[in-house]
N, C-alpha and C positions, 0 to 999 in steps of 0.2 A: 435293360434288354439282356435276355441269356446268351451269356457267353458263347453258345455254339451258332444259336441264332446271326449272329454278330459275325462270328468266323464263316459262315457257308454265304452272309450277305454282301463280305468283305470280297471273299475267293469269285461269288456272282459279277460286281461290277467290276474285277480285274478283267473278266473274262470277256463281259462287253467291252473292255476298251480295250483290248488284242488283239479281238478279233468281229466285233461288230461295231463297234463306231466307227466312224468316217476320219480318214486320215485327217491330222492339224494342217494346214497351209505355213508354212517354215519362212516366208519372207521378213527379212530383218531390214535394219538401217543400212545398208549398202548392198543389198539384193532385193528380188521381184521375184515372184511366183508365175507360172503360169499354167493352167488350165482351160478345159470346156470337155465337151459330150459330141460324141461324133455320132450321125445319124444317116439313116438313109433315106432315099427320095421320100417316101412315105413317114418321115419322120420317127421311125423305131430305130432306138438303140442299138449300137454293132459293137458288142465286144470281144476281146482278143483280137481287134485293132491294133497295127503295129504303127505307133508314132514318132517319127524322128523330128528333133530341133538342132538345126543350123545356127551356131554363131556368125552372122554374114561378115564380121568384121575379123574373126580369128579361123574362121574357118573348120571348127572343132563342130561336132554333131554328138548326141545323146540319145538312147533309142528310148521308148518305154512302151506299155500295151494300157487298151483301155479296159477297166474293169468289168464286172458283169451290170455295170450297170451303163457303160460306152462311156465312162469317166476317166481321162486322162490327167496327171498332173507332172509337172515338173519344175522342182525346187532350187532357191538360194542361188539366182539368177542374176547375173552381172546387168546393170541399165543396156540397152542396146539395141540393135536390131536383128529382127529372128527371123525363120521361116520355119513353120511348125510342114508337115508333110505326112498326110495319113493314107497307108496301104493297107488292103484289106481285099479277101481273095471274092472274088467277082464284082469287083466294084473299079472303078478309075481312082487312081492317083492323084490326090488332091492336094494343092500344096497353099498356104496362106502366108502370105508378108505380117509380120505384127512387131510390137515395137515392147519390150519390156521397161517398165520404170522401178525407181526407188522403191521402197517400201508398201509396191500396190502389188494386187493379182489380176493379173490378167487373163479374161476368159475368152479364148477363144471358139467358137462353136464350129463344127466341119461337117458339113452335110455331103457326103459323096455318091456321086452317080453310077447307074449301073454300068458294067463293061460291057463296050461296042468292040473290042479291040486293045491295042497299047495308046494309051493316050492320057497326057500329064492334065489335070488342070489346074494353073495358078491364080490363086485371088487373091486382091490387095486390097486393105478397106484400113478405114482409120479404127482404134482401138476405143469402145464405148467411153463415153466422160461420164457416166453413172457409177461411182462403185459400192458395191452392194456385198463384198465379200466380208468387209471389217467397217468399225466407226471412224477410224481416222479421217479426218477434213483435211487431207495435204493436197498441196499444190507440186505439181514435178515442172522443173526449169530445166532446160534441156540446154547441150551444150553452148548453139548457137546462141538462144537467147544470151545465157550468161553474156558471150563474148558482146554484142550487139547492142544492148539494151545501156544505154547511158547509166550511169551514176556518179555523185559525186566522191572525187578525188579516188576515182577505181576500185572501189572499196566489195570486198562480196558479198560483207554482207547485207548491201543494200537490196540486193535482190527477191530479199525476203518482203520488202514495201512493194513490190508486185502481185501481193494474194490480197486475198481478202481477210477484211479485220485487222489487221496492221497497217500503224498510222507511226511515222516518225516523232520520237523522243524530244520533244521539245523544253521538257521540263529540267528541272535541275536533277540532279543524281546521272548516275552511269549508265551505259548502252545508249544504242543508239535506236532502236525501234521497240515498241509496246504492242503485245497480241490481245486483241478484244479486252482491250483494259488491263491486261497483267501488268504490273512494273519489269519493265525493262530489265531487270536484275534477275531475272525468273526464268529467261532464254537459255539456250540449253544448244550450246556449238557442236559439233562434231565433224571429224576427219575421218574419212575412212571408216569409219564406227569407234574413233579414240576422240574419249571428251577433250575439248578445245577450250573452255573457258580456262578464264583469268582464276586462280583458286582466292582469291584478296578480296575482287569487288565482284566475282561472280558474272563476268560478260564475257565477249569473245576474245580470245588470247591472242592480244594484237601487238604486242609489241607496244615498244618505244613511236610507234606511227600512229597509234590507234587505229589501225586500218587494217583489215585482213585482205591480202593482195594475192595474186596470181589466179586471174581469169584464166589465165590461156590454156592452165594444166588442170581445168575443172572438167568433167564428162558430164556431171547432173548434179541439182541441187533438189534436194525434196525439205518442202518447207511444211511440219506437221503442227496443225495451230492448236491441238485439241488430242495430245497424244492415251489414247485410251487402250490403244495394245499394250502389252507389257515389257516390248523391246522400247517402247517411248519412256520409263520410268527415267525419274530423278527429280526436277523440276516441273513448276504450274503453265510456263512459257509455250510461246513456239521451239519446239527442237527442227532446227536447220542440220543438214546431211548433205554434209558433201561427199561426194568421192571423184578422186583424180585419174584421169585418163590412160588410158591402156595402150599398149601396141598392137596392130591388125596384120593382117599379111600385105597390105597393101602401101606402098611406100608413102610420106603423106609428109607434111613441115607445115607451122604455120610461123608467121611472123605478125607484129601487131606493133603498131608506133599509137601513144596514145599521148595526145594534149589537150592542158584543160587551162588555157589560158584567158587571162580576167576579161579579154575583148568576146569573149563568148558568153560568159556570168549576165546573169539577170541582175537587174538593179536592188538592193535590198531596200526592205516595206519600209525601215524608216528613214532610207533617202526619198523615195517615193513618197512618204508622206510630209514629207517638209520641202519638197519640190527639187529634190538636190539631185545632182547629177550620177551615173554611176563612175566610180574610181576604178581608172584602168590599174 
């Protein structure tokens, strides 16, 4: 190809990504994306839409306007609960409850009514379970589950045997759970977005317990079984994402007594099959 050919085709597709392509969606391993297109009764786009989001747990707010195309986005978003809230001059004040997760985007849609007068409207709806933004297969475990959800010897990272395609490690070698047939050894831990594994045998860095412990200071776990964004790289595994809970303006304590005593244990298969009794 000639050289200037080459230079004015280079300087071209700069130009389209500066200024004509579609912004990247920025959600990482410990953030959420969110978005959607704000519309009017008739269903046509409204841009220079002013959009603001409420952190409902901290209390902080972020403005932003929606494009010429009614497309609104706002990035690198703590797990949580929001209120997205869109003004827009002859129209009502619409405001929506939504919930941000892990590593997903979330699309909001707002359709806003004409103006009668001053009048707020707030809607609340759950957040679509299709996601159609990226390929990732993750599952998001939200605080309570974590706390809730039994496991043996309290451990977190069982929570990851709550998605789909993950079945517990039965076999001999290290880790404790296998994604859609990966070796166990292929899982991929993370803190905060700081890798967690064992550097020796390659599993979750548990310590002298083998147990990764402390529910109580968990906020959300995203368990990504099929990591094909590029913040998944490292490992063929599930990449499990935790991150640890925040302070809110509102005063709040928990406490948790947990016991896993043998008078609670199912019988093991081979007392059961030799007719034996369970050993308290």
């Amino acid at each position: 190809m000639n050289w200037k050919k080459y230079l004015m085709l280079s300087m071209a597709l700069l130009v389209a990504a500066c200024f004509g392509a579609p912004a990247m969606l920025a959600q990482t391993q410990t953030t959420g994306d969110l978005t959607g297109t704000v519309t009017d009764p008739s269903g046509a786009v409204i841009p220079g839409a002013k959009v603001s989001l409420r952190d409902n747990a901290k209390g902080s707010t972020q403005d932003t306007a929606t494009n010429k195309d009614g497309i609104y986005h706002f990035y690198l978003l703590a797990p949580g609960s929001y209120t997205v809230t869109v003004t827009a001059q002859g129209f009502q004040t619409t405001a929506h409850a939504t919930t941000i997760a892990l590593g997903q985007v979330t699309d909001v849609a707002v359709q806003v009514s004409l103006s009668t007068g001053t009048q707020t409207v707030t809607v609340t709806e759950q957040a679509p379970q299709l996601q159609v933004d990226n390929g990732n297969f993750a599952t998001t475990v939200d605080q309570r589950a974590v706390s809730e959800v039994p496991n043996p010897g309290n451990d977190l990272t069982y929570v990851a045997q709550t998605t789909a395609g993950v079945v517990m490690n039965t076999s001999a070698g290290s880790g404790n759970f296998s994604s859609f047939g990966i070796s166990a050894n292929s899982n991929l831990m993370t803190m905060n977005g700081m890798d967690n594994n064992d550097p020796f045998f390659n599993v979750n860095n548990s310590g002298a317990t083998n147990l990764a412990l402390g529910k109580n200071e968990i906020q959300e776990v995203s368990v990504v079984t099929n990591g094909y964004s590029g913040e998944y790289g490292g490992l063929a595994g599930a990449s499990v994402n935790y991150v640890t809970r925040s302070g809110g303006n509102d005063f709040h304590g928990r406490a948790i007594y947990y016991w896993n005593g043998s008078a609670l244990n199912a019988n093991t298969w081979f007392n059961n099959d030799n007719g034996a009794p369970s050993r308290s």
